[in-house]
C-alpha positions in Angstrom: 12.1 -25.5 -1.5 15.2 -27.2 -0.9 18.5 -25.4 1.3 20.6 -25.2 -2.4 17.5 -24.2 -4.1 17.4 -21.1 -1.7 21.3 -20.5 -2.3 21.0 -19.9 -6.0 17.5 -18.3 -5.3 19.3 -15.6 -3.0 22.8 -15.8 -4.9 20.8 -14.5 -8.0 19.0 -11.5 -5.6 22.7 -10.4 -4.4 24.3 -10.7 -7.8 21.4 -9.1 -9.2 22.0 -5.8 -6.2 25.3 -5.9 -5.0 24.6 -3.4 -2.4 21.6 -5.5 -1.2 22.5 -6.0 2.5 19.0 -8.4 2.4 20.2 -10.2 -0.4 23.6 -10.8 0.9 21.8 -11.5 4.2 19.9 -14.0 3.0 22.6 -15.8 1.3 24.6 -15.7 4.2 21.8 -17.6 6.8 21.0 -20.3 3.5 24.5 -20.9 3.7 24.7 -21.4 7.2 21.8 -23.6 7.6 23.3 -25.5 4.5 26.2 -26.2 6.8 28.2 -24.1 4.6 30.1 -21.7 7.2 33.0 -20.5 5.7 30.8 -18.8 2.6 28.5 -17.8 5.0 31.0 -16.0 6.7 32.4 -14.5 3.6 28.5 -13.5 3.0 28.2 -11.6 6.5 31.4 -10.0 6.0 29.9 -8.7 2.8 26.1 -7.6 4.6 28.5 -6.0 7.4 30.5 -4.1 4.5 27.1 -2.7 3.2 25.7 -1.9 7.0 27.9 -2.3 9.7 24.9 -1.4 11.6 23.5 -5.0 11.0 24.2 -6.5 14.4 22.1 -9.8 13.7 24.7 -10.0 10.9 27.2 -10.2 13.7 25.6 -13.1 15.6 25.6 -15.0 13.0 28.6 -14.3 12.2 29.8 -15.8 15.3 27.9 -18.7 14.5 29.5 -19.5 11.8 33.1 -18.8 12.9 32.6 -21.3 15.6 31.6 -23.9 13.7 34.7 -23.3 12.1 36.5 -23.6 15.6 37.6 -20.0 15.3 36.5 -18.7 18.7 39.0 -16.0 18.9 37.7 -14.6 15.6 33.8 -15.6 16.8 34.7 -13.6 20.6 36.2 -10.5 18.7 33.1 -10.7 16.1 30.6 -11.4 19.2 32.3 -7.8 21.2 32.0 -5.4 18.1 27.9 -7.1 17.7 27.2 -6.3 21.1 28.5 -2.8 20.8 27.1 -2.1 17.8 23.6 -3.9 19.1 23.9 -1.6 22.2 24.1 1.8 20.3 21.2 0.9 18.2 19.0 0.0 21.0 18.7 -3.8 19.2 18.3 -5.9 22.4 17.0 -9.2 21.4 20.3 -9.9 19.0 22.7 -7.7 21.9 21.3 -10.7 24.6 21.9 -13.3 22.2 25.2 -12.4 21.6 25.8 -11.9 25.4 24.1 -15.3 25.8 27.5 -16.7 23.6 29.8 -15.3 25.2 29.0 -15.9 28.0 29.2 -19.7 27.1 32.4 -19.4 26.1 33.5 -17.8 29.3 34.8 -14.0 27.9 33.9 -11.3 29.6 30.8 -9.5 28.7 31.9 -5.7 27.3 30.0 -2.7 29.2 27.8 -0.7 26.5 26.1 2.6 26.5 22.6 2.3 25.9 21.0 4.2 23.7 19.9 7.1 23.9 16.8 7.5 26.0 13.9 9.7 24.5 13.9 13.3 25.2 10.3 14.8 27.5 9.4 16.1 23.9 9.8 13.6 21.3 7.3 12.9 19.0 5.8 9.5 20.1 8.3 9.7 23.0 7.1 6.7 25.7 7.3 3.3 25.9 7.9 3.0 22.2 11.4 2.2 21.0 11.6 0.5 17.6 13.8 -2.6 17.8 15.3 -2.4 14.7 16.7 1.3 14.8 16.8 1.9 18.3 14.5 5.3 17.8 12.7 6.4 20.6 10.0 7.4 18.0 8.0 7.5 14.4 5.8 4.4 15.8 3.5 3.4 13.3 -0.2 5.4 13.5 -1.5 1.2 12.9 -0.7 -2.1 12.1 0.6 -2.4 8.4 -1.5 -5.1 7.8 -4.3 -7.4 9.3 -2.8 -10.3 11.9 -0.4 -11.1 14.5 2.8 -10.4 12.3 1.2 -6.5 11.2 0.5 -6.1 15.2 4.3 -6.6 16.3 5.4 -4.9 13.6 2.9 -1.7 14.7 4.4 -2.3 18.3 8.4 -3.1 17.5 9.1 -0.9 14.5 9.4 2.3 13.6 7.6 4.6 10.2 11.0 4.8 9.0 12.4 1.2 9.1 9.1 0.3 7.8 9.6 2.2 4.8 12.8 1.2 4.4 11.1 -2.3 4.1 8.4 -1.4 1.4 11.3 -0.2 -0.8 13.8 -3.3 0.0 10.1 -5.4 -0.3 9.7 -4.1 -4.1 13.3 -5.9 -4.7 12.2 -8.8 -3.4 9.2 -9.2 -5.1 11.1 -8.4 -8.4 14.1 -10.1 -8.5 12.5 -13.1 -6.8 10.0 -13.2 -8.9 7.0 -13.4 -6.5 3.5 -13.9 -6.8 2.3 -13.1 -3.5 -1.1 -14.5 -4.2 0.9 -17.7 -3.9 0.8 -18.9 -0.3 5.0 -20.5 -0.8 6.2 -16.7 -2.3 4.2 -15.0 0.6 5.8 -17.0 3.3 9.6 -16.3 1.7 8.5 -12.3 1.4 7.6 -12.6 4.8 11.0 -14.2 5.9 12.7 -11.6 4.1 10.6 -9.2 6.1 11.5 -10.8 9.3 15.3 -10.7 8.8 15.1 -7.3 7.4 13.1 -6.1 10.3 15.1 -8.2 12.9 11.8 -9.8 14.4 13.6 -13.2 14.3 
C-alpha cells in the first residue's frame, strides 16, 4: 500500500471517530513518513488533545517540528514528553526523547519516576507494563501464539490490553479488515503496536 494510500486509509478512520486517539495517531506517523510534517504536527496536536498521556505522540511530535526547523517549539514539546513519559513509567519513548535532546544540547529535565509497587500489590514484582506505567494486572498468558503475544504477556498490562480489544474492533470496522488476509493482519498489528507503544 502506498504512503498516500495509508493517508486517506487513516484520514477516513479519524473522520470516521473523531475521538480516536489511534486513528489520529496513525494519520499523524503516515504523514510524517510522507514527508508531510506540518499536518503531521497538526495530527499529534490533535492525538495529544484526545490523551495528553500519549507520550510517543510527543516524540514524534518533535520530529516533525524539527524538520520544520522549529527546535524551540520541538525542545519545549521534547520537556513536556519526557515528563509526561516519566509519570507513566513509559521508558523506551522517555530515553528517546532524552536521546534528542540531548543532540540538540538542552538540558535533560529531572523527572519523578513512577510510582514503585507497594509490598502488596497484586502481581507486584518485576512486572511494570510499559504502556501505563502499572506496577500490576500482568496478563495470566500470552494473548496469542508467537513472539509478538509473548512481549505483549511480558510488557503490558490486563487493562491496556483491553483497552486494545475495544480500540481493535474499530480498526477492524472502519478499516474494513479481513484478517484472514495476511496485508490487513500486518496493518491490525501496526495499529496494535502504536497503540500499545511496542515500537
Amino acid at each position: 500500500m502506498s504512503i498516500e494510500a495509508k493517508i486517506q486509509q487513516f484520514k477516513t478512520m479519524a473522520e470516521a471517530d473523531p475521538e480516536n486517539e489511534l486513528g489520529h495517531f496513525s494519520l499523524a506517523k503516515a504523514y510524517l513518513d510522507a514527508g508531510r510534517p506540518a499536518e503531521a504536527v497538526a495530527s499529534f496536536d490533535r492525538v495529544l488533545r484526545i490523551n495528553p498521556g500519549y507520550s510517543k505522540a510527543y516524540q514524534l511530535k518533535a520530529d516533525a517540528l524539527l524538520k520544520l526547523s522549529r527546535q524551540a517549539d520541538a525542545v519545549t514539546t521534547l520537556r513536556e514528553g519526557v515528563d509526561v513519559a516519566g509519570q507513566r513509567g513509559d521508558m523506551m519513548p522517555r530515553q528517546t526523547m532524552v536521546d534528542m535532546l540531548r543532540k540538540l544540547g538542552v538540558e535533560v529535565p529531572r523527572v519523578e519516576a513512577a510510582p514503585a509497587p507497594s509490598a502488596g500489590a497484586v502481581g507486584a514484582g518485576p512486572f511494570t507494563c510499559t504502556r501505563c506505567g502499572r506496577p500490576h494486572g500482568k496478563l495470566p498468558e500470552p494473548p496469542f501464539k508467537g513472539e509478538l503475544g509473548a512481549r505483549i504477556h511480558r510488557q503490558i498490562c490486563a487493562d491496556c490490553w483491553r483497552e486494545w480489544v475495544r480500540m481493535g474492533t474499530k480498526v477492524i470496522n472502519e478499516l474494513g479488515l479481513a484478517l484472514s488476509d495476511p496485508k490487513a493482519q500486518q496493518i491490525y498489528d501496526q495499529h496494535m503496536r502504536e497503540f500499545l507503544i511496542l515500537e
